[in-house]
C-alpha positions as CSV (number, residue, x, y, z in Angstrom):
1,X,-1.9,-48.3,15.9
2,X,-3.0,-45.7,18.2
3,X,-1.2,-42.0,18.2
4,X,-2.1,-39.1,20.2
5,X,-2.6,-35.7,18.8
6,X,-2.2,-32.2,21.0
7,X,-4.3,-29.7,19.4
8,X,-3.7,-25.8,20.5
9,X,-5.1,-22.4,20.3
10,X,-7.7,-22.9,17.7
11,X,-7.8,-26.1,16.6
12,X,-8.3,-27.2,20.9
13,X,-11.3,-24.7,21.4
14,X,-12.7,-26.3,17.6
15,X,-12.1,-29.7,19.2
16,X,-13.3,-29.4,22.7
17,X,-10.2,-31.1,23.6
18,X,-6.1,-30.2,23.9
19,X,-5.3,-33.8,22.5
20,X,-7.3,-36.7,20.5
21,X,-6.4,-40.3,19.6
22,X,-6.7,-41.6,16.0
23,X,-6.4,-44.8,15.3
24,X,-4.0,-45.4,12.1
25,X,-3.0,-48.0,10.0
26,X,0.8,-49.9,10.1
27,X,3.3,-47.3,7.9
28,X,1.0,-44.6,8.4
29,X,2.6,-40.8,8.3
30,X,1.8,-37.1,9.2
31,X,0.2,-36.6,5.9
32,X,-2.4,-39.9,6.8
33,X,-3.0,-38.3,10.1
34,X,-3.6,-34.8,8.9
35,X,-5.9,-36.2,5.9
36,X,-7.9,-38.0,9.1
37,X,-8.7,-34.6,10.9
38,X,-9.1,-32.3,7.2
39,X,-12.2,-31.0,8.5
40,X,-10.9,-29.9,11.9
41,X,-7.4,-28.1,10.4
42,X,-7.8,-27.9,7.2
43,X,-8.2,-24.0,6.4
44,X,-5.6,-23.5,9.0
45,X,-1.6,-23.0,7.8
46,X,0.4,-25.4,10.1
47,X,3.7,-26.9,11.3
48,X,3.6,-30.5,12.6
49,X,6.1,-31.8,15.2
50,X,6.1,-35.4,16.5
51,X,7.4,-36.4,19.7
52,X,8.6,-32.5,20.2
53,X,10.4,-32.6,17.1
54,X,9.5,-30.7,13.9
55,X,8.8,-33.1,11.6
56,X,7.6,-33.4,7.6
57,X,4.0,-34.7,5.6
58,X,6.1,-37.8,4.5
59,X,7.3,-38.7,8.6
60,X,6.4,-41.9,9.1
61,X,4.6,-42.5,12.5
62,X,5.2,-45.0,14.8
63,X,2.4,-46.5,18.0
64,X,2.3,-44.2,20.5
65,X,3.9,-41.5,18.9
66,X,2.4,-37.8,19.7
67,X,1.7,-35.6,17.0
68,X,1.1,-31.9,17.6
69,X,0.2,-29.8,15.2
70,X,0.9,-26.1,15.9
71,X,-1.3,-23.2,14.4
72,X,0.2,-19.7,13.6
73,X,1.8,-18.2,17.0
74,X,0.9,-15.1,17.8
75,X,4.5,-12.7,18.0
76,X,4.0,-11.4,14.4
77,X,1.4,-8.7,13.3
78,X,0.3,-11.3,10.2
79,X,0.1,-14.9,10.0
80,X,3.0,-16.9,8.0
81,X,2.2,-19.3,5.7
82,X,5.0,-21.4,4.0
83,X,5.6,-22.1,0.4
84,X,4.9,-25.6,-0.2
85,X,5.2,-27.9,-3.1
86,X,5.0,-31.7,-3.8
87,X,5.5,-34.5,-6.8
88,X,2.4,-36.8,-6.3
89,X,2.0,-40.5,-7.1
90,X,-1.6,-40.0,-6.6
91,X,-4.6,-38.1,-8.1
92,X,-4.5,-34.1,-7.5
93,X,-7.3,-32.2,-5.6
94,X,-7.7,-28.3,-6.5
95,X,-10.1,-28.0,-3.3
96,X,-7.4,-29.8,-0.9
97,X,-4.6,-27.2,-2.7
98,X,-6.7,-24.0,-2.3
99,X,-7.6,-24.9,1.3
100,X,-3.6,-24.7,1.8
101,X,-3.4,-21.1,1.0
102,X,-6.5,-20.0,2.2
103,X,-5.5,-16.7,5.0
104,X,-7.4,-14.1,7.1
105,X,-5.5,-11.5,4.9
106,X,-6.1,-12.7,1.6
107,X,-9.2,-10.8,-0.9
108,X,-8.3,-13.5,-3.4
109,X,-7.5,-17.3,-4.2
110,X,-6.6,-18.4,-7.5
111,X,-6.2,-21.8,-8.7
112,X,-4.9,-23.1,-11.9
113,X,-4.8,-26.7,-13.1
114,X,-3.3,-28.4,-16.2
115,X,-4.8,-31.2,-17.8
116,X,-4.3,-34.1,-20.4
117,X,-5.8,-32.9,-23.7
118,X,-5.5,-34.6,-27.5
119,X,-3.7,-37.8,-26.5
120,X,-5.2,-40.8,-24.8
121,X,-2.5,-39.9,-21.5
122,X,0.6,-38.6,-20.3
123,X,3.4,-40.5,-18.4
124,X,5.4,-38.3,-16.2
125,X,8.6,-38.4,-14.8
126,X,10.6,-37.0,-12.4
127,X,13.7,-36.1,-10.3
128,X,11.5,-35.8,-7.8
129,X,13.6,-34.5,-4.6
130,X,15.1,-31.9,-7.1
131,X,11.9,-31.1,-8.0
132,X,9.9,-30.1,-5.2
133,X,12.9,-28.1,-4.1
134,X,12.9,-26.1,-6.8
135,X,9.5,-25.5,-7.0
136,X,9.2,-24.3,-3.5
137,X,12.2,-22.1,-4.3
138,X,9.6,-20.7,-7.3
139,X,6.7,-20.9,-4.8
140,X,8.7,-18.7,-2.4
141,X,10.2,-15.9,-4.8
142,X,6.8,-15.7,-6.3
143,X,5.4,-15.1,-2.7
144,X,7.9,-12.3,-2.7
145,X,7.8,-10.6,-5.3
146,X,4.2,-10.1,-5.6
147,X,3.4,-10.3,-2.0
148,X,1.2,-13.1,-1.9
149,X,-0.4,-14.5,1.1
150,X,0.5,-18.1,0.3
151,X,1.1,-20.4,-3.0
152,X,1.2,-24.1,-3.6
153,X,1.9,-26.3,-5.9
154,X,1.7,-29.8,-7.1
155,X,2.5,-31.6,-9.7
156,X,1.8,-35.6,-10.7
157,X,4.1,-38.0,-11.9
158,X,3.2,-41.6,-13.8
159,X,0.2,-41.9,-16.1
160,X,-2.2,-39.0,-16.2
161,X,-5.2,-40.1,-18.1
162,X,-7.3,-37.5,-20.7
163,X,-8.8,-34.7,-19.0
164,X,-7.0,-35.3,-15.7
165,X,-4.8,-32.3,-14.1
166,X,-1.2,-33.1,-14.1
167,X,-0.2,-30.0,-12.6
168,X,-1.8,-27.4,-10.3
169,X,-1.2,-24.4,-8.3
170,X,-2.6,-22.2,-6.0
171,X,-1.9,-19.2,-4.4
172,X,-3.9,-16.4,-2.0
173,X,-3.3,-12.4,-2.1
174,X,-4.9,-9.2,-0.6
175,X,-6.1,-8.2,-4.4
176,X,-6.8,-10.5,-7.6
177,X,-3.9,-8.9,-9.2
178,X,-1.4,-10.2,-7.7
179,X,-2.8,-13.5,-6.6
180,X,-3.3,-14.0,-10.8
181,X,0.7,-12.4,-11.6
182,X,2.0,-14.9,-9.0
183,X,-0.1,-18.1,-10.4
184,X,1.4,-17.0,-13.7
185,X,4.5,-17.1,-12.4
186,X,4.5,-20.5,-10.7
187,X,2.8,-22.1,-13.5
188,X,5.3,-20.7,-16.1
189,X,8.4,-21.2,-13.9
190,X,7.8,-24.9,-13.3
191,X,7.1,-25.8,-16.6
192,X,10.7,-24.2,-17.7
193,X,12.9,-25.1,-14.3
194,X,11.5,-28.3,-12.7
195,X,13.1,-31.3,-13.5
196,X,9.9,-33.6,-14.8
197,X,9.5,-35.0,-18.3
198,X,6.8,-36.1,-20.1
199,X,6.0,-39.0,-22.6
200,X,2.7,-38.6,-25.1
201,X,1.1,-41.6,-25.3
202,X,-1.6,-42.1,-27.9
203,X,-2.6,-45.6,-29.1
204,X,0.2,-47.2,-30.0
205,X,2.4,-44.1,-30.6
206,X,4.8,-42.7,-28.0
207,X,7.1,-39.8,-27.4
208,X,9.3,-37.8,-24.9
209,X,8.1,-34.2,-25.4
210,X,11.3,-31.9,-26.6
211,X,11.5,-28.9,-23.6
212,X,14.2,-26.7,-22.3
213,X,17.4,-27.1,-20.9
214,X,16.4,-26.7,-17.1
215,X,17.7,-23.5,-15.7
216,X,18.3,-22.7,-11.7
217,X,15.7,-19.6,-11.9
């Protein structure tokens, strides 16, 4: 199916072009689209509408459907960049996270990412609507309160073999200090609040790991 994207400000003069066409699959959505043109926006922070209306990663887009995605506008004196967070069926990428906080005003990215170690793999589960809210809700007071540029964070769910990150987060600040506080913060936060559980698996052994009553932050 063919759906037309409107490109502005820097993404058109990168382009050469105020609109393109991709050509996606049946069931494709935003996210599909956006993965399709990573090397065109991916260092820059956006908001995504389709057909005029604001719309999410996990739209589902339809033939003939326009897509526009819309850059940082240019009222404020510093570009905004929104918490974001997501539960993943799918294999993380620290390079796709990073570029997602990557900002003109930022002296430092850090990145942190937690993997499978000792047992063969981990099986995660989650309450995954609850969870990403509350992790953007994390994302965002971290952002706060130690005035970071932007932080992310993902976090798997299903089997996660040895070695593999099940968790990772990223965040950008004017100095390192901050940008490693904040990671700190995320990481720890989500850990104790999020609402994801976790089974060892090793051999033929297997157990739900004891954790913490969930609190709201």
């Amino acid at each position: 199916m063919e759906v037309t994207v409107r490109l502005f400000a820097v993404l058109r003069e990168r382009a050469g072009s105020p609109e393109l066409t991709l050509d996606l699959p049946e069931g494709a959505r935003v996210r599909d689209a956006l993965a399709e043109l990573s090397g065109l926006a991916g260092d820059v922070p956006l908001v995504m509408a389709v057909n005029r209306e604001y719309a999410s990663e996990e739209q589902e887009l339809d033939s003939g459907d326009e897509l526009a995605l819309i850059p940082p506008v240019s009222g404020g004196e510093e570009v905004s960049s929104a918490p974001w967070a997501r539960v993943s069926t799918r294999p993380l990428s620290l390079d796709s996270l990073a570029e997602r906080v990557r900002d003109p005003r930022a002296g430092a990215v850090v990145t942190f990412s937690g993997v499978t170690r000792e047992v063969d793999r981990l099986e995660y589960e989650a309450y995954a609507e609850m969870a990403e809210e509350r992790m953007t809700g994390i994302a965002a007071e971290a952002v706060e309160r130690h005035r970071l540029c932007a932080a992310a964070v993902e976090h798997r769910v299903g089997d996660v073999e040895l070695s593999e990150p099940s968790v990772i987060v990223a965040v950008s600040a004017p100095h390192r200090g901050e940008a490693f506080a904040g990671a700190r913060e995320i990481i720890d936060r989500v850990k104790a609040e999020a609402p994801i559980w976790k089974k060892e698996i090793d051999g033929a052994q297997e157990r739900w790991v004891d954790g913490t009553q969930p609190g709201s932050g």
